[in-house]
RODO-2510 file (C-alpha; in nm, 4 decimals, decimal comma):
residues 374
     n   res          X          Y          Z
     1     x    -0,0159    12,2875     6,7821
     2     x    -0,1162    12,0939     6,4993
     3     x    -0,3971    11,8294     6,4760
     4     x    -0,4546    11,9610     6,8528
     5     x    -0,8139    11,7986     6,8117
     6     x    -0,6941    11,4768     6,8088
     7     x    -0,5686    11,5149     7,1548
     8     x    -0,9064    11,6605     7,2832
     9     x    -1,1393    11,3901     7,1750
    10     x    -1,4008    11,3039     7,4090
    11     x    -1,4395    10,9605     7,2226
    12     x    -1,0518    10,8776     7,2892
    13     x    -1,0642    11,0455     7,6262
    14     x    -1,3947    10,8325     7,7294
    15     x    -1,1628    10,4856     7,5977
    16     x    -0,8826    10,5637     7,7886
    17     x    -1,1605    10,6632     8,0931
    18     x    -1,2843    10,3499     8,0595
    19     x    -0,9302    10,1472     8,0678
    20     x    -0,8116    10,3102     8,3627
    21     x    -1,1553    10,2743     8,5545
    22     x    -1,1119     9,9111     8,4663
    23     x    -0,7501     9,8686     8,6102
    24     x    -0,7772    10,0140     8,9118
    25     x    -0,8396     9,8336     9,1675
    26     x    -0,7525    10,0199     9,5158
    27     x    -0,6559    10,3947     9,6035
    28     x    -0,3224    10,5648     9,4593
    29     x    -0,1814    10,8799     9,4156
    30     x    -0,0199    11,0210     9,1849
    31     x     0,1196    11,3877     9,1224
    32     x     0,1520    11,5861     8,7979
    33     x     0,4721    11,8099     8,8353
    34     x     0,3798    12,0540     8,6396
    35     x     0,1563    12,3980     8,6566
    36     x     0,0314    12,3523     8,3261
    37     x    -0,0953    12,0073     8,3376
    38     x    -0,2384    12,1103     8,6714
    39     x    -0,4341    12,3803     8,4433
    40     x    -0,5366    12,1546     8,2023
    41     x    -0,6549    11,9089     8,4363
    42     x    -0,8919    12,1470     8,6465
    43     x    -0,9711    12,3115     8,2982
    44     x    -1,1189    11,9633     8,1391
    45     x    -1,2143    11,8380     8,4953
    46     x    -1,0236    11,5606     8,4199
    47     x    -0,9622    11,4621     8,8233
    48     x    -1,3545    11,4755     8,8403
    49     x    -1,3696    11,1875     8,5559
    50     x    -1,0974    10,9631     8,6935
    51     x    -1,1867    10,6655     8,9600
    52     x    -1,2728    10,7721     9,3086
    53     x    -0,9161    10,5535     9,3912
    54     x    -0,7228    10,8171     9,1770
    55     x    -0,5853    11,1068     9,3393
    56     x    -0,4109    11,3775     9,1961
    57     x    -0,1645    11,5594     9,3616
    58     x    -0,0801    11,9036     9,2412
    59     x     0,2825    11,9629     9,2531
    60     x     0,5412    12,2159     9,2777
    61     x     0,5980    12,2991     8,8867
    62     x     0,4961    12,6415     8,8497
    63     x     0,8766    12,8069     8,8620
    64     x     0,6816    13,1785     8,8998
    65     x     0,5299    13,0151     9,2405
    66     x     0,8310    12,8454     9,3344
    67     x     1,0661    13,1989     9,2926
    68     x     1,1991    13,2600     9,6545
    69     x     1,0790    13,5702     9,8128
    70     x     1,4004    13,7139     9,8951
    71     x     1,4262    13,6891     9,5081
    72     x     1,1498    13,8529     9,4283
    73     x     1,2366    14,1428     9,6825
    74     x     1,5610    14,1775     9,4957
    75     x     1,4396    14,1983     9,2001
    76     x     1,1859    14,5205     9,3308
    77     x     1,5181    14,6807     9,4664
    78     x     1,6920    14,6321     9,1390
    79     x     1,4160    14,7278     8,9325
    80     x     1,3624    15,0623     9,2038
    81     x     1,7073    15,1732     9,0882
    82     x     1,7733    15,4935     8,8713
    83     x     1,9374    15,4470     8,5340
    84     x     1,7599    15,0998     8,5044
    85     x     1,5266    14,9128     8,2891
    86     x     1,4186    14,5771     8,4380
    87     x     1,2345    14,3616     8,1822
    88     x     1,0148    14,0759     8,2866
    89     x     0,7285    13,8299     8,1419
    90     x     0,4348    13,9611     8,2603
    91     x     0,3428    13,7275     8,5250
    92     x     0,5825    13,8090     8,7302
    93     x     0,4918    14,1782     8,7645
    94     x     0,2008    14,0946     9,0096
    95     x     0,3905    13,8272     9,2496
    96     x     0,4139    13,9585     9,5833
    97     x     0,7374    14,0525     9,7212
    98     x     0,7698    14,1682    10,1036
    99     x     0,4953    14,4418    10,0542
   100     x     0,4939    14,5480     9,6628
   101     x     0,4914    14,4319     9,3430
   102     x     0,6583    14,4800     9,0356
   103     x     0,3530    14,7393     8,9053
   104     x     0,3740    14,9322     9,2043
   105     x     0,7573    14,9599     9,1150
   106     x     0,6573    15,0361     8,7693
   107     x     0,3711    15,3020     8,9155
   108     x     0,6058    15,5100     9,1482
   109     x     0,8444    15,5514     8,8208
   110     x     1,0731    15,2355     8,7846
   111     x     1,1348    15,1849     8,4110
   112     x     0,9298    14,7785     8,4598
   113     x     0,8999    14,6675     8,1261
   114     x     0,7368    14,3458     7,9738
   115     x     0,8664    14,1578     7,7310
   116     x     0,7997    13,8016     7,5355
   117     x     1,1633    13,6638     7,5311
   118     x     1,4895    13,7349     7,6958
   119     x     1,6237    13,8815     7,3466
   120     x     1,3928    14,1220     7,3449
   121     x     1,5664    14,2598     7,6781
   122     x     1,9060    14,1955     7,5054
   123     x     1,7727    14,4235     7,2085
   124     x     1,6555    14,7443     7,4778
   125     x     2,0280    14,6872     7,6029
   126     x     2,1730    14,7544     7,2623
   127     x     1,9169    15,0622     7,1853
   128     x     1,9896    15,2083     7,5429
   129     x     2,3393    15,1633     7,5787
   130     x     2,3852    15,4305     7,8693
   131     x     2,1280    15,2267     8,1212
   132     x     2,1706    14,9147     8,2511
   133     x     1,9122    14,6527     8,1422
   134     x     1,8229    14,3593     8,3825
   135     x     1,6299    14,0457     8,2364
   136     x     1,4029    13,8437     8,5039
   137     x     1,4660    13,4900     8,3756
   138     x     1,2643    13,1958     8,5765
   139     x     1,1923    12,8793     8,5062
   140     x     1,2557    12,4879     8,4748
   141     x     1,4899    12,3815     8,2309
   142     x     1,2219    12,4572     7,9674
   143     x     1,2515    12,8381     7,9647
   144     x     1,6621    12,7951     8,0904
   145     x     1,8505    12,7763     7,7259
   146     x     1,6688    13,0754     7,5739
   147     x     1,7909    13,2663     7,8689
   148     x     2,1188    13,1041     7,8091
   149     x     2,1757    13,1753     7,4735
   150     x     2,1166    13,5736     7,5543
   151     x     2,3950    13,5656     7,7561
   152     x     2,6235    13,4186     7,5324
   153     x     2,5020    13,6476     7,2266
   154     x     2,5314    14,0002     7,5015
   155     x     2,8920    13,8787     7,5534
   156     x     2,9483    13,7988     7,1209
   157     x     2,7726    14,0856     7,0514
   158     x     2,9654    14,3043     7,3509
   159     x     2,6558    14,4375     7,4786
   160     x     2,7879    14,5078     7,8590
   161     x     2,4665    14,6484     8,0124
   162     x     2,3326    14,3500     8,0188
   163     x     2,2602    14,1342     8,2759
   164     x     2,0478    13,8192     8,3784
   165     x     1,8825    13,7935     8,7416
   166     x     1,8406    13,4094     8,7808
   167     x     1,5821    13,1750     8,9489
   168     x     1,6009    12,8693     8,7067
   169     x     1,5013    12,5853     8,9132
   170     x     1,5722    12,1582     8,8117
   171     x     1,2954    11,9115     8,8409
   172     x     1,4664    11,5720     8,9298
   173     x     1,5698    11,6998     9,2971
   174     x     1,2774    11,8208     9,3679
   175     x     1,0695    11,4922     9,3030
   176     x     1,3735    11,3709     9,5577
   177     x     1,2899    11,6634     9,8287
   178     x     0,9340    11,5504     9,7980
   179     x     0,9911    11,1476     9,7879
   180     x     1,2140    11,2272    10,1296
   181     x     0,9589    11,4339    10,2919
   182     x     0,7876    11,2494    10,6222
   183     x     0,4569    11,4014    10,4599
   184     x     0,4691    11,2386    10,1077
   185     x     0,2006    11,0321     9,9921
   186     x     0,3100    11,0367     9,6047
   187     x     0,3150    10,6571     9,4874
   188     x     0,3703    10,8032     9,0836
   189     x     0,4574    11,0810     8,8916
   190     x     0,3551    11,2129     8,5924
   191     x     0,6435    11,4074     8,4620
   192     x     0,6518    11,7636     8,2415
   193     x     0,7077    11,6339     7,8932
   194     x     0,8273    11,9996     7,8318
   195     x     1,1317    11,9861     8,0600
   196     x     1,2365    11,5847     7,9426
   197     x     1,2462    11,7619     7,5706
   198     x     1,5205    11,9355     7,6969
   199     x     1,6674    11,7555     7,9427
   200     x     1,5717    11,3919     7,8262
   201     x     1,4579    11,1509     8,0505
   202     x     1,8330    10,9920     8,1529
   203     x     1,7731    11,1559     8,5779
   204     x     1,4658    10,9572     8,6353
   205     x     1,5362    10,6171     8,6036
   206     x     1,7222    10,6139     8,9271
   207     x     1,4867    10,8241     9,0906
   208     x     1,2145    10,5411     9,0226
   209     x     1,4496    10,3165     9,1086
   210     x     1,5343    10,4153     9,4472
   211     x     1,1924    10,5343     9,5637
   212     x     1,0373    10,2604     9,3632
   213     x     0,8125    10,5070     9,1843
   214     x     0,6864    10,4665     8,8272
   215     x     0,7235    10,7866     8,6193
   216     x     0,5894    10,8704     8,3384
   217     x     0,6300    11,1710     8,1010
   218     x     0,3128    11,2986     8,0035
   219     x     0,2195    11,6123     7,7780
   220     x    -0,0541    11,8482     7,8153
   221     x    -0,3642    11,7943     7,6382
   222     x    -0,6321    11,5953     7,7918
   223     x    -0,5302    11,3020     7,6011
   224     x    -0,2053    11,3041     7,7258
   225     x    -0,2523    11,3273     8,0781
   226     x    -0,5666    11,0554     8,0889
   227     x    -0,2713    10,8502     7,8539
   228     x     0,0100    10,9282     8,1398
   229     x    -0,2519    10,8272     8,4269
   230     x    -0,3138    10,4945     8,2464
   231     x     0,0541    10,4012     8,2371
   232     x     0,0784    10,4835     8,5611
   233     x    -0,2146    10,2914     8,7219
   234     x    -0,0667     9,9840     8,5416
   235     x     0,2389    10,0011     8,6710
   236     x     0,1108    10,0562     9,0254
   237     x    -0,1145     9,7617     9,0222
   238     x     0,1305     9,5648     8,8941
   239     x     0,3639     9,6878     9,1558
   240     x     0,5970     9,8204     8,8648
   241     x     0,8344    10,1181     8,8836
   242     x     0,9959    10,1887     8,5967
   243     x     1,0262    10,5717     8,3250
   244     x     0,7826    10,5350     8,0603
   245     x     0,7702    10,8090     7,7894
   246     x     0,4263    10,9084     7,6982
   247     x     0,5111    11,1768     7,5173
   248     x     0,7212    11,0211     7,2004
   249     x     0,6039    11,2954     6,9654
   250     x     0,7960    11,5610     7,1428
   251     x     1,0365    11,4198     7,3736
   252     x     1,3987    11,1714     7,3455
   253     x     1,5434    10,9803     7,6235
   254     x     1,8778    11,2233     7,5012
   255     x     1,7220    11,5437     7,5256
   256     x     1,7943    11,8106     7,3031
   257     x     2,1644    11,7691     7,2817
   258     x     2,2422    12,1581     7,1460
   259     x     2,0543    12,2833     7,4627
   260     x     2,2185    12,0470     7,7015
   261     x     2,5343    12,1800     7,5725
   262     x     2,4761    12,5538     7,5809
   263     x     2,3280    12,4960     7,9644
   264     x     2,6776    12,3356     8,0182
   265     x     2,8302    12,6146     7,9496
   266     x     2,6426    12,9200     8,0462
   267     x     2,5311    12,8003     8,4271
   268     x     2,6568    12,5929     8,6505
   269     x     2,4279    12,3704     8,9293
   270     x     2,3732    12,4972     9,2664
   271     x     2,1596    12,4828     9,5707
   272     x     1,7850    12,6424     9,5337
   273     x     1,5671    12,7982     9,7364
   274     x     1,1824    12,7073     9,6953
   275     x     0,9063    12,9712     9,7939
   276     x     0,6793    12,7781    10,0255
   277     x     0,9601    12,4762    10,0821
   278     x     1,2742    12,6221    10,1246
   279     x     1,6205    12,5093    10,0014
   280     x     1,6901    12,2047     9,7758
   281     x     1,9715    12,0986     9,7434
   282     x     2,1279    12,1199     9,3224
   283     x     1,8306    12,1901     9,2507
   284     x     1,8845    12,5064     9,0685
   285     x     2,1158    12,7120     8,7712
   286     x     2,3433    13,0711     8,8465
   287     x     2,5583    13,1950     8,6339
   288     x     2,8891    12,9919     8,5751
   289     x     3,2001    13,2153     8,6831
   290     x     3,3232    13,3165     8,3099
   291     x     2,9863    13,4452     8,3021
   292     x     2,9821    13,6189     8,6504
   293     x     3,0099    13,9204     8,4546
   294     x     2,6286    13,9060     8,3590
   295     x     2,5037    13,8136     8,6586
   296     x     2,2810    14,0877     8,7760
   297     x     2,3080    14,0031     9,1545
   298     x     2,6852    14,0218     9,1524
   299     x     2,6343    14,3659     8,9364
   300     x     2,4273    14,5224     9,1309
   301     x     2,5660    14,3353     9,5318
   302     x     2,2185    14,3608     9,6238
   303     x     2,2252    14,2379     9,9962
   304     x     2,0675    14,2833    10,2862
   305     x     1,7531    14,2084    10,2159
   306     x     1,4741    14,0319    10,4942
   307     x     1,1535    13,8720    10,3796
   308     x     0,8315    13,8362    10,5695
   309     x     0,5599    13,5851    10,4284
   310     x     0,2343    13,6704    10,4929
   311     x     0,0755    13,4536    10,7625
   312     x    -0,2484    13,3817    10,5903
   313     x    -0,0958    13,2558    10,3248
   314     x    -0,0357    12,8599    10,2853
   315     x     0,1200    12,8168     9,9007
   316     x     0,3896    12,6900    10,0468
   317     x     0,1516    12,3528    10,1469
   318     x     0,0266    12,3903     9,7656
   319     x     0,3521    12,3675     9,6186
   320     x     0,3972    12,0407     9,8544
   321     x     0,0707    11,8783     9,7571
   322     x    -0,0095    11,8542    10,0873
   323     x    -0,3475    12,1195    10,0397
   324     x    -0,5588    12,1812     9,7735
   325     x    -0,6054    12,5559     9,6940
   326     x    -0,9493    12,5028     9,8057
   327     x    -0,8836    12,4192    10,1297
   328     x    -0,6603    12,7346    10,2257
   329     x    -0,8625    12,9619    10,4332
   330     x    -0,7842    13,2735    10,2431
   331     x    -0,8772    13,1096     9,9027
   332     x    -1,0800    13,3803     9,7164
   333     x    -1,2056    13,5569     9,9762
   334     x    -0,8658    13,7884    10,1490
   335     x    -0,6680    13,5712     9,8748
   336     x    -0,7761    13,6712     9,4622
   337     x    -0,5906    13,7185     9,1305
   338     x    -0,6206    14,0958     9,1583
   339     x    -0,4904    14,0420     9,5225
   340     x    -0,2909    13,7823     9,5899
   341     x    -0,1344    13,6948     9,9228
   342     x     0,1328    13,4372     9,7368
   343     x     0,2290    13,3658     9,3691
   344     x     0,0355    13,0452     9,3498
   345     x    -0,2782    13,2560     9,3105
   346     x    -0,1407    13,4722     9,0562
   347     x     0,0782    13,2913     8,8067
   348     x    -0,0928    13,1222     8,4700
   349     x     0,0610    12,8016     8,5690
   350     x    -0,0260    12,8512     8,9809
   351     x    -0,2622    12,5976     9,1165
   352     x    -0,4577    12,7990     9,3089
   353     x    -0,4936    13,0277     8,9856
   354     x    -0,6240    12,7101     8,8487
   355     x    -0,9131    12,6359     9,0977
   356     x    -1,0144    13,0325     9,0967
   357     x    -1,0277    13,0811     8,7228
   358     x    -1,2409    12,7098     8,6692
   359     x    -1,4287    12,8041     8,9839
   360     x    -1,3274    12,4952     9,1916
   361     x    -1,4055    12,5424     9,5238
   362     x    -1,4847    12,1852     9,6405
   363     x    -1,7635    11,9776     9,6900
   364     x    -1,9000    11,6714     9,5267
   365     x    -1,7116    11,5648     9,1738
   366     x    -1,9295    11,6735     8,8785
   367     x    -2,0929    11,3076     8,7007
   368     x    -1,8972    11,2177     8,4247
   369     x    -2,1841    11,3790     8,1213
   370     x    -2,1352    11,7332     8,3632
   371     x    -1,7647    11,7520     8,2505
   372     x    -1,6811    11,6577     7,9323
   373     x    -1,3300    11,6834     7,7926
   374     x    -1,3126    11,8951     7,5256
***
């Protein structure tokens, strides 16, 4: 990123600080959707710096953590099967299905294979034209028109051993499923600046609007988050709830229009299941029917598969916001990246990931000279 330095500045950071320690003036919370501003804001300690009044609430953006189990396990049983290559970014070789893993597929001689974009699994299908070659493709709507436009370029291209197994996930219902839990205590959001360049910001304003909300899209550099959190507090104390953009240099309230499209036509909406929450309603992407054809699911009629959780494990109150990683019993001691009982642990954008790699396990705040953001 260019002039990145300018949105690390500890002189800017300490301004904004010192606005928002000025404004607020009683306790609100506010959650950051997404796994990498939950990164960056354990990496720069940026919840230790903020008001004692100012919570932040680690949501459910990390679409790795969010992957259903009975996903995952279908994905092993795919991947287990002769004659195919299963290609995958790499965090998602070390998720835990229902007892294995993507390496131990790849150990006991499945042909697992990591790659950097879906194209790169679209060019394996065209140099290995007698084996059938099955992209992994997660994510928000970020990640959701590169996987897109493989599709459409295996069926130009009439590459027929191709197919796409599909977890994308949307963001606007599930800041609904959380505003309509009985457990909520989210008063703002700060929303992925990533996803609204894609999508725009045109689903939100409602969403404020009904659960009278403010949201603002943030990016991911200290200054952008300590920037989103002052917006925020603003418009809470002023009892405001309105979209604010906070991210101008990357995001329009249109979107990217030439994404939207190709999303339009590739997938079609449809009801999601969450790991840790369960189903929310259109709140995910499959394959629209004039794709059906590569749809790895319907290729391979992989059914009857049952899931088991492990008991230990409490992501599932991560991804809510209603724990911090911290708190989980299991955190780093039966629970550790090169172990993990759930996804949260292991994923680059995973909160619990977050508090293990920047060792936060708790205890009193750091003063603000302890934790500079840098």
């Amino acid at each position: 990123m260019k002039y990145i330095d300018e949105f690390q500045n500890p002189e800017l950071a300490k301004r904004l600080l010192d606005d928002i320690h000025a404004t607020v003036t009683r306790p609100w919370a506010l959650m950051e959707v997404c796994g990498g501003q939950t990164h960056s804001i354990i990496r720069h300690g940026i919840d230790q710096l903020l008001p004692e009044e100012i919570e932040l609430i680690h949501g459910p953006g990390c679409p790795v953590c969010v992957t259903p189990l009975e996903l995952i396990d279908k994905a092993l049983e795919i991947a287990s099967r002769p004659g195919v290559i299963f290609c995958s970014f790499g965090d998602m070789l070390r998720v835990p299905g229902t007892g294995r893993d993507l390496f131990q597929v790849r150990s006991r001689g499945g042909d697992v294979r990591i790659v950097y974009s879906p194209l790169d699994a679209l060019k394996i299908a065209q140099d290995n034209p007698d084996r059938e070659v099955v992209f992994f493709g997660i994510g928000f709507e970020t990640t959701a028109p590169p996987n897109a436009m493989t599709v459409h370029q295996a069926r130009r291209l009439g590459i027929r051993n191709f197919s796409l197994l599909v977890s994308h996930v949307r963001v606007p219902p599930a800041v609904e499923a959380i505003m309509q839990s009985a457990d909520c205590r989210v008063q703002a959001f700060l929303a992925a600046g990533h996803v609204c360049s894609v999508m725009g910001t045109e689903e939100y304003p409602e969403l404020a609007e009904r659960h009278q909300v403010p949201i603002v899209v943030t990016g991911f550099e200290p200054l952008d988050i300590l920037e989103g959190v002052r917006r925020a507090v603003r418009q809470l104390e002023r009892g405001e709830h309105r979209v604010e953009n906070a991210y101008p240099r990357a995001v329009r309230a249109e979107g990217n229009k030439a994404a939207r499209a190709m999303l339009e036509d590739i997938f079609e909406v449809t009801d999601r299941g969450w790991r840790g929450i369960g189903v929310i309603p259109a709140s995910g992407w499959r394959l629209a029917p004039h794709y059906r054809e590569f749809d790895a699911e319907y290729r391979f009629s992989v059914t009857g598969i049952t899931t088991t959780e492990p008991a230990e494990c409490r992501s599932g109150e991560v991804l809510q916001g209603l724990l911090k990683p911290h708190e989980c019993e299991a955190f780093g001691t039966t629970c550790t990246p090169r172990n993990p009982l759930g996804a949260t642990m292991v994923s680059s954008e995973g909160a619990c990931a977050a508090y293990y790699l920047y060792r936060r396990l708790g205890g009193t705040p750091a003063p603000l000279e302890a934790s500079p953001v840098v």
